[in-house]
C-alpha positions in Angstrom: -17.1 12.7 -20.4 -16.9 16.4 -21.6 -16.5 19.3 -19.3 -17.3 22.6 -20.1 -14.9 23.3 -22.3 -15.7 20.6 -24.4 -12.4 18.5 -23.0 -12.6 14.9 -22.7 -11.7 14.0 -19.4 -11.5 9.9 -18.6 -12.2 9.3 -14.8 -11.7 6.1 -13.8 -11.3 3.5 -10.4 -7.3 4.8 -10.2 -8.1 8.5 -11.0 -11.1 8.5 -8.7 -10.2 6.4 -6.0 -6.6 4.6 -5.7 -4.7 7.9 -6.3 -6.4 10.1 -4.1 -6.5 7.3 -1.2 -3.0 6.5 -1.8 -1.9 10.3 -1.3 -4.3 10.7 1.4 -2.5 7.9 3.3 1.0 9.1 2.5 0.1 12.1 3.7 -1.0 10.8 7.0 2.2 9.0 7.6 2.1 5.7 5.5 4.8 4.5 4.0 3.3 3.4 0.3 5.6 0.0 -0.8 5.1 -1.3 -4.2 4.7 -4.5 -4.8 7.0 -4.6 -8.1 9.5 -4.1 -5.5 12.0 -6.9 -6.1 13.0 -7.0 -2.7 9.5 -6.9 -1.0 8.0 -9.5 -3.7 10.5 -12.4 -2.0 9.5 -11.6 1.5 5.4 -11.7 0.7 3.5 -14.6 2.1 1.3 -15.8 -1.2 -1.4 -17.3 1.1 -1.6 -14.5 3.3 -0.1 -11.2 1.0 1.3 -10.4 4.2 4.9 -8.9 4.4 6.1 -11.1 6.6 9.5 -9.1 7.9 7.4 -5.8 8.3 4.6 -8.0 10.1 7.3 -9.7 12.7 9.0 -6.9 13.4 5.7 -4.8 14.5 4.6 -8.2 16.0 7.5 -7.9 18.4 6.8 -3.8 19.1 3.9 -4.7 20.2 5.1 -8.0 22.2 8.4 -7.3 23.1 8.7 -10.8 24.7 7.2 -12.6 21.7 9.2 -15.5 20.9 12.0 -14.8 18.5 11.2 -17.3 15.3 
């Protein structure tokens, strides 16, 4: 796509989208964790995608007398 300048400018999904959603977010208090993240890959649940540490540990915010697994 030209502008007026006669610049081509290549817009995309990311550009367009991700990017400004994942600043958005950020900026709103979310804590943005990649998943190329050695450390977060191992704790991921493949069926679910879930973090599971991050997920019990909310879990027992919420439900302070949750049992302890």
């Amino acid at each position: 796509m030209l502008n007026m300048l006669g610049v081509v400018r290549m817009f995309n999904e990311n550009s367009r989208v991700k990017i400004p959603a994942l600043v958005h977010m950020t900026r709103l208090g979310y804590e943005y964790l990649s998943l190329k993240d050695d450390n977060l890959r191992h704790q991921r649940d493949l069926e679910t995608n879930i973090l599971t540490s991050i997920f019990k540990t909310q879990v027992r915010k919420l439900n302070p007398d949750f049992a302890r697994r």
